[in-house]
C-alpha positions as CSV (number, residue, x, y, z in Angstrom):
1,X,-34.9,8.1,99.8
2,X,-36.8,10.6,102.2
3,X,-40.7,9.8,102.3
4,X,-43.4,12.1,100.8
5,X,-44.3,14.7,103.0
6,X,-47.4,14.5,105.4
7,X,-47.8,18.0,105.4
8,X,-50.7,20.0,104.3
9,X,-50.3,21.8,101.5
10,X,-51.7,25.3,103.0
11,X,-49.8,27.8,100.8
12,X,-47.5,28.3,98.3
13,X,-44.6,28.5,100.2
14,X,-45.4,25.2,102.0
15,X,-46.0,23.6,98.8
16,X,-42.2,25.2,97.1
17,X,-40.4,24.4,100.7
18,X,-41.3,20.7,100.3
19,X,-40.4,20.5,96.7
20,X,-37.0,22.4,97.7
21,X,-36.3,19.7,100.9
22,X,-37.3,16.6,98.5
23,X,-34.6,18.1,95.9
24,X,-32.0,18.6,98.5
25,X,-31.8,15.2,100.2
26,X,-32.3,13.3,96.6
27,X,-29.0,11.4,96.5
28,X,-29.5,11.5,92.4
29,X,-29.6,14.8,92.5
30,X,-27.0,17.1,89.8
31,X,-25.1,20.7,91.3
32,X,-27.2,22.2,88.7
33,X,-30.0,20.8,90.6
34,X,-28.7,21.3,94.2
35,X,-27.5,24.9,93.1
36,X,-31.4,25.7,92.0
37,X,-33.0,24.7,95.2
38,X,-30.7,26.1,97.5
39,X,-31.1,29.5,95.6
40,X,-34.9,28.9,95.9
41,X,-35.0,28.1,99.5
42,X,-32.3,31.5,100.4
43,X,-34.8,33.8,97.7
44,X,-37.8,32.2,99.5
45,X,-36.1,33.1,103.1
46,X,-34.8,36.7,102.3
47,X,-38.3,37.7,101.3
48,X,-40.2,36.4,104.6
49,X,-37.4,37.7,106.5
50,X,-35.8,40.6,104.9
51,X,-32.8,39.2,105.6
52,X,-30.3,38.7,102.8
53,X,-28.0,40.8,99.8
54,X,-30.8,43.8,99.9
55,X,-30.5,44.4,103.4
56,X,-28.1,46.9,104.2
57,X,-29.5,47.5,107.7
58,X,-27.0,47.6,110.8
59,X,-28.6,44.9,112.8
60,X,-28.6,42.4,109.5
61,X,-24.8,43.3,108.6
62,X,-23.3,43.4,112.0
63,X,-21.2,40.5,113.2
64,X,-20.8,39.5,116.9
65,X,-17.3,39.4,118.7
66,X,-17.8,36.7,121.2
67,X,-15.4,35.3,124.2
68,X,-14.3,32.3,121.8
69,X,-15.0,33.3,118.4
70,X,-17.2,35.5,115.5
71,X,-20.9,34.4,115.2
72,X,-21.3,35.7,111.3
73,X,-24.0,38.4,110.6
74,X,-27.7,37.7,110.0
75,X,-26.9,38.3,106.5
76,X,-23.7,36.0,105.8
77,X,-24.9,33.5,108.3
78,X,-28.5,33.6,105.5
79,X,-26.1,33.6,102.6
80,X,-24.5,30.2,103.5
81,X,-27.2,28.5,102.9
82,X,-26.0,29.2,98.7
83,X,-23.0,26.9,99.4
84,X,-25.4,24.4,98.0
85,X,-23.4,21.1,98.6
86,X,-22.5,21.9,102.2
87,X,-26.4,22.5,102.4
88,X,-27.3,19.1,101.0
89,X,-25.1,17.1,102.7
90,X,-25.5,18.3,106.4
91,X,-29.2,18.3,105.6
92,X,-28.7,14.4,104.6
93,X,-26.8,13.8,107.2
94,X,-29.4,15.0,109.8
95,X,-32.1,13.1,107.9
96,X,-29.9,10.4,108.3
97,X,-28.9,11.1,112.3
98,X,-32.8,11.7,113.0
99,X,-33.0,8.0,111.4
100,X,-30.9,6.4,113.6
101,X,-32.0,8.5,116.5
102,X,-35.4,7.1,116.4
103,X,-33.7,3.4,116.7
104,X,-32.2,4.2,119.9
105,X,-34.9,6.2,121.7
106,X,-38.3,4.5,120.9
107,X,-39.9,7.4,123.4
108,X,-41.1,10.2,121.2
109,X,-40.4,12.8,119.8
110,X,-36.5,13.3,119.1
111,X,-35.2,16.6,121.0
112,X,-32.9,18.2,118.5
113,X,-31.0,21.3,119.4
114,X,-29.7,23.3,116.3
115,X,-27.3,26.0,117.9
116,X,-26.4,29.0,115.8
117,X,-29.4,28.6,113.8
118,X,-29.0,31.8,111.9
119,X,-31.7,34.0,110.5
120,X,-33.1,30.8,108.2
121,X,-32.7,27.5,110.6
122,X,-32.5,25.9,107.5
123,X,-32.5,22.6,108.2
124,X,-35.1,22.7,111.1
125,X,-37.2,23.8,107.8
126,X,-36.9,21.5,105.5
127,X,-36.9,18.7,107.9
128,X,-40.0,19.5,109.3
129,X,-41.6,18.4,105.9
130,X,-40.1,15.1,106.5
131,X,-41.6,14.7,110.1
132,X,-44.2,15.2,112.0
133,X,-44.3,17.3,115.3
134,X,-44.7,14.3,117.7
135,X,-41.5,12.7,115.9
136,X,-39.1,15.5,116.1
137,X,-38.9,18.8,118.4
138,X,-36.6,21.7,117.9
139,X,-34.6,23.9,120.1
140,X,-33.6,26.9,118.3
141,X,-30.5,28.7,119.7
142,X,-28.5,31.8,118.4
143,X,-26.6,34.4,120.1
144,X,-28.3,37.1,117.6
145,X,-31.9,38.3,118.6
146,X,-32.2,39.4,115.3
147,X,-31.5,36.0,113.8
148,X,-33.5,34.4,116.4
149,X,-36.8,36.4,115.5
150,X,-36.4,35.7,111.8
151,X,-36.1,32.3,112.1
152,X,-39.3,32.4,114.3
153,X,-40.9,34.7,111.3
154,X,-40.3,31.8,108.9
155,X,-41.6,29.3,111.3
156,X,-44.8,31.4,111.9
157,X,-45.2,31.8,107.6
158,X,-44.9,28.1,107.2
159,X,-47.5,27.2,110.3
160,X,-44.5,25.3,111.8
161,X,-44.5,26.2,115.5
162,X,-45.9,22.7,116.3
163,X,-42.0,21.5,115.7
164,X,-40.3,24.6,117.8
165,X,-39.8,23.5,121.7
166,X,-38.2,26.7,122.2
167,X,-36.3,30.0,120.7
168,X,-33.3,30.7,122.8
169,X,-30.9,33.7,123.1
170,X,-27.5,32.5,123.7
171,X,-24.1,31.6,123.4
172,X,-24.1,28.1,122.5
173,X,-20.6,27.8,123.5
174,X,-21.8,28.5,127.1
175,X,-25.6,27.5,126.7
176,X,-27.1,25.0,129.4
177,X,-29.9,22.5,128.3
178,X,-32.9,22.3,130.3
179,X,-32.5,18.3,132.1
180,X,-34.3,15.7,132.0
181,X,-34.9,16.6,127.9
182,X,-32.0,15.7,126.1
183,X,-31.0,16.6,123.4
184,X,-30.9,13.3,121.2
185,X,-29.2,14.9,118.5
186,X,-27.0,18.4,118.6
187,X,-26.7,20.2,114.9
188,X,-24.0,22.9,114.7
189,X,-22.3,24.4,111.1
190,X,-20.9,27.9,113.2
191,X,-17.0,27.1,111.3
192,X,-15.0,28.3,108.5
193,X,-12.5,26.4,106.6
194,X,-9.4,24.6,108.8
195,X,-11.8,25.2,111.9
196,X,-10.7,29.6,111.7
197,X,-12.1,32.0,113.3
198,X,-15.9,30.7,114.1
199,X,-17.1,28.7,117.5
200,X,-17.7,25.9,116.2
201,X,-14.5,23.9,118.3
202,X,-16.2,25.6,121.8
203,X,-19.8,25.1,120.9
204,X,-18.8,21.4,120.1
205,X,-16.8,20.6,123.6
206,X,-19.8,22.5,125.5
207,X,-22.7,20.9,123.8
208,X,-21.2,17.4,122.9
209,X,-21.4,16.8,126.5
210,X,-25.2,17.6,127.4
211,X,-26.2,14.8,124.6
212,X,-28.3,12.1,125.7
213,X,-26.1,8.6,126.4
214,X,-26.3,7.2,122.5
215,X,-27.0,11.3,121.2
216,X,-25.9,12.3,117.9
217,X,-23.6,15.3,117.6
218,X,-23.4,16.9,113.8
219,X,-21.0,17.0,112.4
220,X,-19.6,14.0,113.7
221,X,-16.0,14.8,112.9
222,X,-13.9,17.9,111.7
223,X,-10.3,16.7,110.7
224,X,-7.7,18.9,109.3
225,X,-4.4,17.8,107.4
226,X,-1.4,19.4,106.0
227,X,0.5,19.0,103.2
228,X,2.8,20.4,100.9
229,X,1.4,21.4,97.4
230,X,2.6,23.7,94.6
231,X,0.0,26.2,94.1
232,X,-0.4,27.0,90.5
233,X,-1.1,23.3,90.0
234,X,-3.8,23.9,92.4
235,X,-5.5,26.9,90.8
236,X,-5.4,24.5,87.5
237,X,-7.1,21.9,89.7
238,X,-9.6,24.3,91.0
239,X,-10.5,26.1,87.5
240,X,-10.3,22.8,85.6
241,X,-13.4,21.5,87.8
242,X,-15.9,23.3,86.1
243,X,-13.6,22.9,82.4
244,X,-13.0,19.4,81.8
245,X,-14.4,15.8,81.8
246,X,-14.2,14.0,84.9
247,X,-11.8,11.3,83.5
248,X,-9.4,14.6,82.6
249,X,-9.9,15.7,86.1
250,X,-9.2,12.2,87.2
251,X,-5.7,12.5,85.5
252,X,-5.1,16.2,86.7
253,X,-6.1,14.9,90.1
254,X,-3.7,12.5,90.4
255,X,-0.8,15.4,89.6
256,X,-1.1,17.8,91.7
257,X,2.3,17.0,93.0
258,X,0.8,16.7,96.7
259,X,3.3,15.7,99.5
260,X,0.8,14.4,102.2
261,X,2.1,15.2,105.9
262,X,-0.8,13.9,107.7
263,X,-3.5,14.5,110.3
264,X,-2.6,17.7,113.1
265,X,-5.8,18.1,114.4
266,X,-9.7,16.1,114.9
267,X,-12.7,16.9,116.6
268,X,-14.5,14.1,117.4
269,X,-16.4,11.7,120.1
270,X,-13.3,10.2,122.3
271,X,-11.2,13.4,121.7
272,X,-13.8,15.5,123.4
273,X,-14.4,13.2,125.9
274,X,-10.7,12.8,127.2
275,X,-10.5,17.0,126.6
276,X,-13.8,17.3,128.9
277,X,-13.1,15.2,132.2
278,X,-13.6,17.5,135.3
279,X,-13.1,20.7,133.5
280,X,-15.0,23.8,133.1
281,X,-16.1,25.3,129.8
282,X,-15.3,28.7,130.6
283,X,-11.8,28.3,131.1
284,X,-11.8,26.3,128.5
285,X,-12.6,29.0,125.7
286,X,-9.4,30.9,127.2
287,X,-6.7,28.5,127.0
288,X,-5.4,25.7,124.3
289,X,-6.2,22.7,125.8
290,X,-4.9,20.5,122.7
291,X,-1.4,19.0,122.1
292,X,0.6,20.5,119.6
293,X,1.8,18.3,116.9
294,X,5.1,18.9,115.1
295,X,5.5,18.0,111.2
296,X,8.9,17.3,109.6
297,X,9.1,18.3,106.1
298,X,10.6,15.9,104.2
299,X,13.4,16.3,101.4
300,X,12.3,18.3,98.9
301,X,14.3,19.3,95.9
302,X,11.3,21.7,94.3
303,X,11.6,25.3,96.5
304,X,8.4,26.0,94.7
305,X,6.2,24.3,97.5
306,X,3.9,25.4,99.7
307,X,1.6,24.4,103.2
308,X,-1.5,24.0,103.2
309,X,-3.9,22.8,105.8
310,X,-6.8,20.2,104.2
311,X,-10.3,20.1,105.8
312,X,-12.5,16.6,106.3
313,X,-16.3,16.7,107.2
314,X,-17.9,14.2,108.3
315,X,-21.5,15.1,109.2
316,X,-22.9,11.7,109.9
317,X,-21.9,7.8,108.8
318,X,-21.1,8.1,105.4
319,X,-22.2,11.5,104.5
320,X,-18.8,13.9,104.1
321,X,-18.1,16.8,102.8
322,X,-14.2,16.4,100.9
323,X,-11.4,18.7,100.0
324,X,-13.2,21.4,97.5
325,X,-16.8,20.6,97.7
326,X,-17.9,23.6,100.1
327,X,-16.3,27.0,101.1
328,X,-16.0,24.6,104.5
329,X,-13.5,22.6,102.7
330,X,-11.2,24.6,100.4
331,X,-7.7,24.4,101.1
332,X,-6.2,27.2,103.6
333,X,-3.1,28.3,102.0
334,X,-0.4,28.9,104.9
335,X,1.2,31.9,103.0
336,X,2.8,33.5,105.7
337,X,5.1,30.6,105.9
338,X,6.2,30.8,102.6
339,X,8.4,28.1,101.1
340,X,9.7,25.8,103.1
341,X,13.4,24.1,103.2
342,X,13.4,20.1,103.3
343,X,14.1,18.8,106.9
344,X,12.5,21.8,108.5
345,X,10.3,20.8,111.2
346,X,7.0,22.7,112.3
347,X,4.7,23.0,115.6
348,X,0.8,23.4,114.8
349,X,-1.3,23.7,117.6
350,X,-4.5,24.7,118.0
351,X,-6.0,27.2,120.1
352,X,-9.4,28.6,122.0
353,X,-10.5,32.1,122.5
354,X,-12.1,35.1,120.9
355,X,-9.8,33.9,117.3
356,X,-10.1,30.2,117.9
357,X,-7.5,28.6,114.9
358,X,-4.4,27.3,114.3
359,X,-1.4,29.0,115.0
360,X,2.0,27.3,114.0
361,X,5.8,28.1,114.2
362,X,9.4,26.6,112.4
363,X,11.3,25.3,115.6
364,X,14.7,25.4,115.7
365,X,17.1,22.8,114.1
């Protein structure tokens, strides 16, 4: 369990931001629980900021086209924070990293760079009520100004520039780190569901590299799989969630009539490291650099099937987010595919540039 806070209680806000953090990384904690103090921490936010669902202003609701990939709007990059799993678990899993971190390097403090920040840094908030400033140090990095100087206004109303190193303007897919101060630990959550659209694949191969030897990159690994699945039998699976007990789940679970294919695609450690030797990241955000893998679709007699591509967090050890526990992780339907004939065989590969994702073909018999 995360240890009381050592922060003075100077305001109200303080005092509701620590209760928030304590409630998010309590392992016992319930969804209805979770749910609560992730809609306290974005209500909190929106009103420091103005950032949020009232703002209909230009720079707020604006999204940013970049060389590989969309950096979301102030306003749906704020409004992630409501996916209130994925918000739990990557802030356990940075509790967690800082941890270990401060194993490895007994030199204080622990330089953590959190790149694509958003408008609320989130996580940079709530951890500095676990920490003091000469244990951990931030490096706050976005590509929008406007995100950058809200995040610095919540800072400033919490009295929590003693943890910010630095504010940067950037794009973290391209971004160099000062030497000679780490980072220890890298936190990026720039991604959508099966790794579409979003930077988080570039950010990852640029910044995994600057780590310290021993550094912690989070999330640790994104894997994606694809199976076969017929989909009214997933809707069922995905209403009956919030329907039924979990030992009927359990049973509807187990028949969803699944045909697992297996893994097309990580991003992890010794992947990145084989992808990085003696190239540059700029060429790199124009070109695939990853195999393709081809999938053979086995016999089938149902026509009623359809792909789907499954996405696996891990955010660090054994802190994941699964199949259906964050808008991260909901299955990506492949409908343009449509049904697919037994012994058909498939390429997926996955590509770079400004709409990183998969893109896949039928190859000829």
């Amino acid at each position: 369990m995360p240890r009381t806070s050592q922060l003075p209680l100077q305001s109200d806000s303080r005092q509701l931001i620590i209760k928030i953090a304590d409630q998010l990384l309590d392992l016992e904690a319930n969804a209805s629980e979770l749910r609560a103090a992730a809609h306290q921490l974005y209500s909190l936010f929106s009103d420091v900021t103005g950032v949020g669902d009232s703002s209909q202003a230009p720079e707020d609701t604006r999204d940013t086209l970049l060389a590989c990939g969309k950096a979301l709007s102030p306003n749906d990059a704020a409004r992630s924070i409501l996916d209130y799993y994925r918000t739990a678990q990557f802030l356990r899993g940075t509790y967690a990293a800082i941890k270990e971190a401060q194993k490895r390097f007994t030199d204080r403090p622990i330089e953590i760079l959190y790149a694509g920040c958003g408008p609320f840094a989130p996580f940079a908030i709530a951890l500095a009520t676990q920490f003091s400033p000469d244990e951990i140090q931030f490096t706050l990095l976005d590509i929008n100004a406007r995100s950058l100087n809200a995040a610095k206004q919540i800072v400033d109303h919490l009295n929590l520039g003693g943890f910010i190193r630095a504010y940067v303007q950037d794009d973290a897919a391209c971004y160099q780190h000062p030497i000679g101060r780490g980072p220890h630990i890298v936190i990026t959550e720039t991604m959508q569901q099966a790794l579409a659209k979003e930077p988080q694949v570039a950010i990852d191969l640029n910044l995994r590299r600057q780590l310290v030897p021993g550094g912690i990159f989070i999330p640790d690994c994104v894997a994606i799989d694809v199976c076969l699945s017929e989909l009214s039998k997933e809707i069922r699976f995905i209403q009956a969630k919030t329907d039924i007990g979990k030992s009927e789940l359990s049973d509807l679970r187990a028949g969803k009539n699944r045909i697992v294919l297996g893994r097309i695609f990580e991003l992890r450690e010794d992947h990145r490291r084989a992808l990085l030797t003696g190239t540059a990241i700029n060429a790199m955000t124009r070109n695939t650099l990853f195999d393709p893998v081809t999938i053979e679709i086995p016999p089938i007699e149902d026509h009623t099937y359809r792909l789907m591509l499954l996405t696996t967090i891990t955010i660090f050890d054994t802190i994941v987010l699964t199949e259906n526990t964050s808008g991260l992780t909901l299955p990506m339907v492949l409908h343009d595919l449509g049904t697919v004939a037994g012994g058909s065989r498939i390429e997926f590969s996955y590509t770079l540039g400004h709409q990183p994702g998969f893109r896949y073909r039928l190859l000829p018999n």
